[in-house]
C-alpha positions as CSV (number, residue, x, y, z in Angstrom):
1,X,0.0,0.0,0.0
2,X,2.8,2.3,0.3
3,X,3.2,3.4,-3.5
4,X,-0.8,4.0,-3.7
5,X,-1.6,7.2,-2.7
6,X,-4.8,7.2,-0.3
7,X,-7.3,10.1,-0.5
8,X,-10.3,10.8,1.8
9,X,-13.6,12.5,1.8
10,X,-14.4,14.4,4.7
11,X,-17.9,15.5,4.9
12,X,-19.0,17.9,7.9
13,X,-15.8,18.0,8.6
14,X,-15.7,21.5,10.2
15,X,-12.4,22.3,10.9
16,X,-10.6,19.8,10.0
17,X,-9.4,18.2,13.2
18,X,-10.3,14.6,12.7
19,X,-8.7,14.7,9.5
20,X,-5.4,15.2,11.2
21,X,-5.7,11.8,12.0
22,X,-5.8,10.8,8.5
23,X,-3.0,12.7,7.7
24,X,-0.9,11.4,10.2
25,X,-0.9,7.9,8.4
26,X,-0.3,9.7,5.1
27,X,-4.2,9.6,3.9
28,X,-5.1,12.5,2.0
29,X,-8.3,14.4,2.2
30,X,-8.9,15.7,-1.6
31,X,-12.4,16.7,-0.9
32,X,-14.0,17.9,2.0
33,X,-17.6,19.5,2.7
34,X,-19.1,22.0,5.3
35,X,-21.3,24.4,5.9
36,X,-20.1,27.3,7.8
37,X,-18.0,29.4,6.0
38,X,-15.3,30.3,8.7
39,X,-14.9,26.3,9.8
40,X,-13.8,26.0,6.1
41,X,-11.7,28.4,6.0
42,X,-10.0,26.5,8.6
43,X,-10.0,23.4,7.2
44,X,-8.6,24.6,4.0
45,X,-5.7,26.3,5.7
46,X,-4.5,23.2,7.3
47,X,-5.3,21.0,4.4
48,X,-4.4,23.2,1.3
49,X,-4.6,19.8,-0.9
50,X,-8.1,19.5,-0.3
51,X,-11.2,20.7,-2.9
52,X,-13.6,22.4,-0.4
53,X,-17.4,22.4,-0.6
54,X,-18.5,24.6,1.3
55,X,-22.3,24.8,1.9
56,X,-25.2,22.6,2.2
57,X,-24.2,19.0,1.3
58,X,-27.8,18.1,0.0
59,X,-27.1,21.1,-2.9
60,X,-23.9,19.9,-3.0
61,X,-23.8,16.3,-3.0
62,X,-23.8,15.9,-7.1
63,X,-21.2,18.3,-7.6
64,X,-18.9,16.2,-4.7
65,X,-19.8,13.1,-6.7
66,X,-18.9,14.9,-10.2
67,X,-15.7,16.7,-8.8
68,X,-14.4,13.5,-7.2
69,X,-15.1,10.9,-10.8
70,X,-13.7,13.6,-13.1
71,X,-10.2,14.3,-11.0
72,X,-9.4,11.2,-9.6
73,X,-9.5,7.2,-11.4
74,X,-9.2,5.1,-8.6
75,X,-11.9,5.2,-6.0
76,X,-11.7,6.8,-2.5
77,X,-9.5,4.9,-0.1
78,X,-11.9,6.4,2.5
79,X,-15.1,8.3,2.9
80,X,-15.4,9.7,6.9
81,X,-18.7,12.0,8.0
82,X,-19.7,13.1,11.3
83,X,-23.0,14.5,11.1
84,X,-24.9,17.5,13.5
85,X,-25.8,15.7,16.4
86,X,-28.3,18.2,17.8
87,X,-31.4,17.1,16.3
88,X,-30.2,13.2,18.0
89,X,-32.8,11.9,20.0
90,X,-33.3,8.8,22.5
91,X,-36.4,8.2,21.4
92,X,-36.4,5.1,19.8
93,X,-38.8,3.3,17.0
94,X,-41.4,2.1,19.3
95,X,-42.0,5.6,21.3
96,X,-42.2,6.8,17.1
97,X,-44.7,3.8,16.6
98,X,-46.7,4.6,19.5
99,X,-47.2,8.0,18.8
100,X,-47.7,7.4,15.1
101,X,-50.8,4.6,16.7
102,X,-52.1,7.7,18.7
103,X,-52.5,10.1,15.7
104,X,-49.9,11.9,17.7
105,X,-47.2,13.4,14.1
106,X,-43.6,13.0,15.2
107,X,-41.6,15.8,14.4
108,X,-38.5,14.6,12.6
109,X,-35.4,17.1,13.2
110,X,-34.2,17.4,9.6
111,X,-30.3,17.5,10.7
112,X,-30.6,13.5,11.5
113,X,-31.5,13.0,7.5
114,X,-28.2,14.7,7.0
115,X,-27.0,10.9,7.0
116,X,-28.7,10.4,3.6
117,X,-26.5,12.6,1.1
118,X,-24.0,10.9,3.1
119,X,-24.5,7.8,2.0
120,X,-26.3,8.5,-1.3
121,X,-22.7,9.8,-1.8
122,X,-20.7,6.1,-0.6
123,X,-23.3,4.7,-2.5
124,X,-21.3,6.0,-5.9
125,X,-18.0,6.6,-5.0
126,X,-17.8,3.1,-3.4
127,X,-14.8,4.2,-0.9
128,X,-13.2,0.6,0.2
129,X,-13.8,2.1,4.3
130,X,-16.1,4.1,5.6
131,X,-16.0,5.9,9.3
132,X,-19.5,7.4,10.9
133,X,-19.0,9.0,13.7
134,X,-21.4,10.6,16.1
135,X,-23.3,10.7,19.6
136,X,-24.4,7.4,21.2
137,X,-27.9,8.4,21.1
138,X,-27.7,8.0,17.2
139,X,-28.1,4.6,17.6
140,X,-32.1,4.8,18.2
141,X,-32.5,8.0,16.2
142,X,-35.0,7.5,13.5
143,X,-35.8,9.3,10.4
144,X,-38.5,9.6,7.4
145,X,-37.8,8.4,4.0
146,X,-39.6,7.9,1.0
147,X,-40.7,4.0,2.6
148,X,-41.3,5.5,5.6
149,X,-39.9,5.7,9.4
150,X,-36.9,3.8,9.9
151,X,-33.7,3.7,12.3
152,X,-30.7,5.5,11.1
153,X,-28.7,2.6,12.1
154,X,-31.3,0.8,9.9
155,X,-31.4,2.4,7.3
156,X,-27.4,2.7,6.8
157,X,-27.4,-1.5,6.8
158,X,-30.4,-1.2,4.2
159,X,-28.2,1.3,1.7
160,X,-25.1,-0.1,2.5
161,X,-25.4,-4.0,3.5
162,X,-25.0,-5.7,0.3
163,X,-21.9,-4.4,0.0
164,X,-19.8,-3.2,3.1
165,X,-19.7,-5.4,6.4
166,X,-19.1,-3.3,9.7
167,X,-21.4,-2.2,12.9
168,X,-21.8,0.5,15.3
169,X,-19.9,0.6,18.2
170,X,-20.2,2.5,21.3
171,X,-17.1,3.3,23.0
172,X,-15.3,6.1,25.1
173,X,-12.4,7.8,23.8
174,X,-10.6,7.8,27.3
175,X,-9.7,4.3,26.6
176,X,-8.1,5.1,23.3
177,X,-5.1,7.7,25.1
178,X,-7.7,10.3,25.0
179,X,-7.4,12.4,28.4
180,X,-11.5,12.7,28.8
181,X,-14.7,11.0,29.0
182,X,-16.5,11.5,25.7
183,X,-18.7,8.3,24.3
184,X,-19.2,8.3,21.0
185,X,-21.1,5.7,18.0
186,X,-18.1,4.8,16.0
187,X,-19.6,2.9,12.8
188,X,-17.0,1.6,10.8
189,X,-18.0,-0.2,7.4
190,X,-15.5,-1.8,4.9
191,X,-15.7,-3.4,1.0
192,X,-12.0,-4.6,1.4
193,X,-11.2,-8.3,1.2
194,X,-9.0,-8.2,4.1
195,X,-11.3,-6.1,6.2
196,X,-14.6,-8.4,5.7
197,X,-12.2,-11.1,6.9
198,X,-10.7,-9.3,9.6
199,X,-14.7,-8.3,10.7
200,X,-15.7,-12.2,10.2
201,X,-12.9,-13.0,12.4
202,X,-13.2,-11.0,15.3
203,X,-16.9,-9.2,14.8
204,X,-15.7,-5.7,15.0
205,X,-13.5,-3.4,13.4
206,X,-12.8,-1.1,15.7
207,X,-9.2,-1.4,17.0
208,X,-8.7,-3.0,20.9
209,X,-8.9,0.0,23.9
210,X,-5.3,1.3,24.6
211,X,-5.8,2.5,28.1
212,X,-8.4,1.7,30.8
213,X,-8.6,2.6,34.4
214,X,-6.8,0.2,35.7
215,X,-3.8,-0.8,34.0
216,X,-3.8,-4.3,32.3
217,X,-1.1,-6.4,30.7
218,X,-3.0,-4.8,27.6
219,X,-3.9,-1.2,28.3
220,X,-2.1,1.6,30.1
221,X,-3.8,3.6,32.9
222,X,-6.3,6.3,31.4
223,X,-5.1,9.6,30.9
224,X,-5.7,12.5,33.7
225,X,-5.9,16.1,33.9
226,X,-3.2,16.1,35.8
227,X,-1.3,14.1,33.3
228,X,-1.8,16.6,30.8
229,X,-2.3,19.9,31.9
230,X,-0.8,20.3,35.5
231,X,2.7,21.4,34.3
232,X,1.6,24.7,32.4
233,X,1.9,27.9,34.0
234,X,-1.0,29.1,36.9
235,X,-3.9,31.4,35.5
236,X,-6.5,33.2,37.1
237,X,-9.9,34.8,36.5
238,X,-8.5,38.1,37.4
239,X,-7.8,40.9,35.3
240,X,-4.6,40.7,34.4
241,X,-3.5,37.5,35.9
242,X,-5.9,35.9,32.9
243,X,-3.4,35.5,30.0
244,X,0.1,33.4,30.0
245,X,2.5,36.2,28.1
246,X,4.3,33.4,26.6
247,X,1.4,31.6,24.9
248,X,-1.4,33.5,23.8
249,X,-4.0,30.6,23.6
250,X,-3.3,29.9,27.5
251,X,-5.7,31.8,28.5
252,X,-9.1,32.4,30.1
253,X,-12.0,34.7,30.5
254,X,-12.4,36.9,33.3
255,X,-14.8,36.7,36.2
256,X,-17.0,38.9,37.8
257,X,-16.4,39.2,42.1
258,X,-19.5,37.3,42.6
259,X,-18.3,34.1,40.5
260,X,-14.9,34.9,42.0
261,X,-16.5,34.3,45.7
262,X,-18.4,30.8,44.5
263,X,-15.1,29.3,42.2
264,X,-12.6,30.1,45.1
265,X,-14.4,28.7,47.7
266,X,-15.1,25.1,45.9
267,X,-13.1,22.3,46.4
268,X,-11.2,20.1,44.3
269,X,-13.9,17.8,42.4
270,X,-17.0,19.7,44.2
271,X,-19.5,21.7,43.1
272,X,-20.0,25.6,44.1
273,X,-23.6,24.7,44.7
274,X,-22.7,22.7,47.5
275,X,-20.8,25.0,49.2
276,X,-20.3,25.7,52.9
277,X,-20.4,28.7,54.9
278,X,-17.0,30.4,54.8
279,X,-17.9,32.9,57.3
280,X,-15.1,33.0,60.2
281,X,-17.0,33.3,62.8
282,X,-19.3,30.3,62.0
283,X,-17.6,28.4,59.6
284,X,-20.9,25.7,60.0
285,X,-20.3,23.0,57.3
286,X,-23.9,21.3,57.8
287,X,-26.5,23.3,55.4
288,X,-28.6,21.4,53.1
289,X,-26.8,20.1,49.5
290,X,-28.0,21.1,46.4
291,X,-29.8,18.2,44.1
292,X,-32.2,17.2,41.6
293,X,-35.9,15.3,41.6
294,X,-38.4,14.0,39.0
295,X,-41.1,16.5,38.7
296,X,-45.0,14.7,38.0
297,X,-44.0,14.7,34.4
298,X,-41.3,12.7,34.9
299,X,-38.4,15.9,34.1
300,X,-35.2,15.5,35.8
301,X,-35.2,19.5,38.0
302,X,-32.8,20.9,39.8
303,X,-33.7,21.8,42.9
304,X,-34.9,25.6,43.8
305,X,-35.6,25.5,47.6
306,X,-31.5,25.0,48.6
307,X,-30.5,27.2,51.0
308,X,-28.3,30.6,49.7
309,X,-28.0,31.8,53.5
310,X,-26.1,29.4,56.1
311,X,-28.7,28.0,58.6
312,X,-26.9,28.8,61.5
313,X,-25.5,32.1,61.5
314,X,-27.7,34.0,57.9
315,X,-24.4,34.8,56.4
316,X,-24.4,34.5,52.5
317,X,-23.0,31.0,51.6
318,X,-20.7,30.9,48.3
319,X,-23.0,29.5,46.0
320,X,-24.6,30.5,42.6
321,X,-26.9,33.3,42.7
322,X,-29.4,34.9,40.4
323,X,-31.0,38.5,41.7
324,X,-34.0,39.9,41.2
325,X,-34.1,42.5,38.9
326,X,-37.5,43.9,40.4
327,X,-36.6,43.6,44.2
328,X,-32.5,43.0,44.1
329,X,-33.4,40.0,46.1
330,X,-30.8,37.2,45.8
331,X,-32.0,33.3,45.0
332,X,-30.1,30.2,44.5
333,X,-29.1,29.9,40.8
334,X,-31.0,27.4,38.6
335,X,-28.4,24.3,37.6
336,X,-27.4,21.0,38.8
337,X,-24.5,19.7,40.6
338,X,-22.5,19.2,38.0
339,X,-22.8,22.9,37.3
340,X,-19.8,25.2,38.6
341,X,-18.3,22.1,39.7
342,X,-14.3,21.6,39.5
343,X,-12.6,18.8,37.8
344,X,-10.7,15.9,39.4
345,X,-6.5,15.9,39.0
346,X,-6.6,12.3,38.7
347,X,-9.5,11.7,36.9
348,X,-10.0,12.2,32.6
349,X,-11.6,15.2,31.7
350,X,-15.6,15.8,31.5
351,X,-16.8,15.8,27.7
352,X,-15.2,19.3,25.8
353,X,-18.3,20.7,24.7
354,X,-18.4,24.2,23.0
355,X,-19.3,25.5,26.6
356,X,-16.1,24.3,28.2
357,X,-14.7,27.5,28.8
358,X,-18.0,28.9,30.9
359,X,-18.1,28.2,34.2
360,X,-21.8,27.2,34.4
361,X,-20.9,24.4,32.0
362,X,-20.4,20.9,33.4
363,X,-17.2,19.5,35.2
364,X,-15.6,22.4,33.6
365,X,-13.6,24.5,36.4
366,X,-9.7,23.4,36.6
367,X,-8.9,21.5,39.6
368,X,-7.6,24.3,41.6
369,X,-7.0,27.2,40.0
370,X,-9.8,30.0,40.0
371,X,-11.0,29.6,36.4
372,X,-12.0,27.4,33.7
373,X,-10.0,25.4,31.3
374,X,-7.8,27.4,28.6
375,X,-8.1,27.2,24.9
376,X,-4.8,25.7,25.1
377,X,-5.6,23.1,27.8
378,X,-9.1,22.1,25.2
379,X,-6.4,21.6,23.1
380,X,-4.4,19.2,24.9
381,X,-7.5,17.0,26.2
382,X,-9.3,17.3,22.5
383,X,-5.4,15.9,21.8
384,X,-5.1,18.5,19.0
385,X,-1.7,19.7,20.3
386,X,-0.3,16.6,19.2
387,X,-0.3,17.7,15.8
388,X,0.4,20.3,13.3
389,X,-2.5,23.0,13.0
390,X,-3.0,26.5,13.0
391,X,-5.6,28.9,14.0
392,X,-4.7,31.6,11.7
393,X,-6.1,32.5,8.3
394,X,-4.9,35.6,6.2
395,X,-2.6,36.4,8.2
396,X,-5.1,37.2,11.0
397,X,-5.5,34.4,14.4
398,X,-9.1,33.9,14.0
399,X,-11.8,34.8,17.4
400,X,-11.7,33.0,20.5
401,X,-15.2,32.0,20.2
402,X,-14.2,30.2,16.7
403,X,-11.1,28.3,18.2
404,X,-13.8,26.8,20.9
405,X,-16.3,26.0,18.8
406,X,-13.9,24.4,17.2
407,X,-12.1,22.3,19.8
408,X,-16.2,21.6,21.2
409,X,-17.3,20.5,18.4
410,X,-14.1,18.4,16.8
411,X,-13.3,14.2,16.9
412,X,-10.3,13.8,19.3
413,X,-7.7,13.4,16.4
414,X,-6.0,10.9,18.6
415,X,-8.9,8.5,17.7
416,X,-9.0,8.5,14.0
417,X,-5.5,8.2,13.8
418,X,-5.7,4.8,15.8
419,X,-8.6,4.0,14.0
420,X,-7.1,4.6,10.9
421,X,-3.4,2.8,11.9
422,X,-5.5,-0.2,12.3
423,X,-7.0,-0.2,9.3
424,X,-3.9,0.2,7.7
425,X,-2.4,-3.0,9.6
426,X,-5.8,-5.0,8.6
427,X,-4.8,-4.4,4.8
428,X,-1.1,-4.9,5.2
């Protein structure tokens, strides 16, 4: 395989980060599709050999198809597409059917049919592998077609099963080398002699987990935060104390003295909504926690009635606060525990989400330090600093906002390239 050159399609690929992975085992991605203008710009920066489409793939789809037959002979080594997995739902066929019997119309998120152009586009191109990647809950996701309502998992083996073998496979990235918790449906689908064997053989082809959290004689111990991140200089919410001099993506937003009070005051791998009064002269450690209940609808709510003021002595306890614009009075901030919450040294990460650097997100405050992660720390636990890539684009870094969403939204480019190194030993 060495002397065939290997291109890929990349479809939603946003950025461009889980191509790195492909690149990294000297795949090329010649064509590449998304639809936000500034994400392509991106993705064309860092891979300047690629043909980008940028727009919506259903207006676009023939025009990949066309572009792809007329520059290239062979056939793509690999198509990968990550679809939007907003519209995802847990609601599975039979809660569909059940409605559908009680005249009640589901309402079908058009973002999950983005899976169609998808494959209406493997369907001609025939690429020998084929890597879906999304949220677990894609797995009973259903959608409308022109025979009806069927499961996207479904209706993948309907297009696709007479001529690539593979399944879905639900798995977290922390036990590929990935330093956080983020489970994902990794659906892998091959046409390659050597992969349908491989797949017969051993009924997946998703290569074996690397790490796990307790070391075995075949995985190393999982990744931490402090692993990664505990060796870079101190930040703080603070003005000025906010921005590493030396690195100009090491830093964080500021916070106001209110948030200042609750962040400060939470320990390691706690919650501010839990905690304790801090006054001196009480110091009482015994008022009520915060939590969650099912409401008569069955709706997971946080509570509203935990105490702001410490039972014992009145004093204002260090926990999140909304105020009443009307009467300036002060109530306990709606959220659950895993809101303002710090993360564990010795522990992976939380999920990255495009939130991570808010402090009301989950799991998202560092461990001890009086702020939330840096763009630079989301790119060491996303594992994009392992590899080449670069934020700017004429000449210009682009916003922070943009380098967020990015990291957020992006594949842990650790993962495809170990997803793609073992495809590459299947075939050798």
């Amino acid at each position: 395989m060495s002397s065939k050159k290997l291109n890929a399609i990349s479809l939603f690929c946003s950025s461009g980060i889980g191509d790195l992975g492909l690149k990294a085992n000297n795949i090329s991605t010649v064509v590449a599709c998304e639809l936000l203008p500034e994400r392509m710009k991106l993705f064309l920066n860092n891979h300047p050999e690629a043909k980008g489409f940028c727009g919506d793939i259903w207006e676009l789809k023939d025009d990949i198809v066309s572009y792809y037959q007329n520059t290239y002979k062979e056939n793509p080594f690999l198509l990968i597409a990550t679809p939007p997995c907003q519209g995802m739902s847990s609601n599975g066929m039979g809660t569909i059917l059940n409605n559908l019997k009680r005249g009640v119309r589901p309402i079908f998120d058009p973002r999950n049919k983005l899976i169609v152009p998808a494959v209406e586009i493997a369907k001609i191109l025939q690429p020998e592998w084929i890597i879906f990647e999304n949220v677990p809950s894609m797995i009973n996701t259903v959608i409308e077609d022109t025979y009806g309502v069927i499961n996207i998992i479904d209706y993948v083996n309907r297009e696709l099963g007479d001529i690539y073998v593979g399944r879905p496979i639900v798995i977290d990235v922390a036990n590929y080398g990935v330093p956080q918790h983020r489970n994902r449906l990794i659906t892998i689908l091959t046409k390659n002699d050597q992969g349908k064997e491989h797949f017969k053989a051993n009924g997946s082809l998703m290569p074996a987990a690397t790490h796990s959290e307790h070391p075995t004689m075949l995985t190393e111990r999982w990744l931490t935060v402090r692993d990664v991140i505990s060796n870079l200089p101190p930040l703080s919410s603070r003005k000025g104390e906010n921005i590493d001099p030396n690195n100009p993506l090491h830093k964080v937003p500021i916070l106001d003295d209110a948030k200042l009070f609750w962040v400060t005051n939470t320990p390691e791998g706690q919650t501010a909504m839990n905690n304790q009064c801090v006054n001196p002269y009480c110091m009482y450690q015994g008022n009520a926690l915060h939590g969650s209940k099912y409401d008569a609808e069955g709706v997971n709510r946080s509570n509203t009635d935990t105490p702001l003021y410490c039972r014992k002595c009145g004093a204002l306890l260090p926990r999140p606060y909304a105020v009443d614009k009307k009467t300036g009075e002060k109530r306990i901030m709606k959220g659950f525990v895993s809101a303002y919450k710090r993360m564990s040294w010795d522990k992976p990460a939380s999920t990255l989400t495009q939130n991570f650097q808010y402090a009301c997100s989950d799991n998202k405050l560092h461990p001890t330090q009086d702020r939330v992660l840096s763009l630079y720390e989301g790119l060491i636990i996303q594992t994009i600093a392992l590899y080449p890539y670069s934020f700017v684009v004429d000449g210009r870094q682009v916003t922070d906002s943009v380098i967020r969403d990015t990291i957020g939204e992006s594949i842990p480019p650790l993962l495809i390239d170990k997803i793609v190194s073992n495809i590459l030993q299947i075939i050798k």
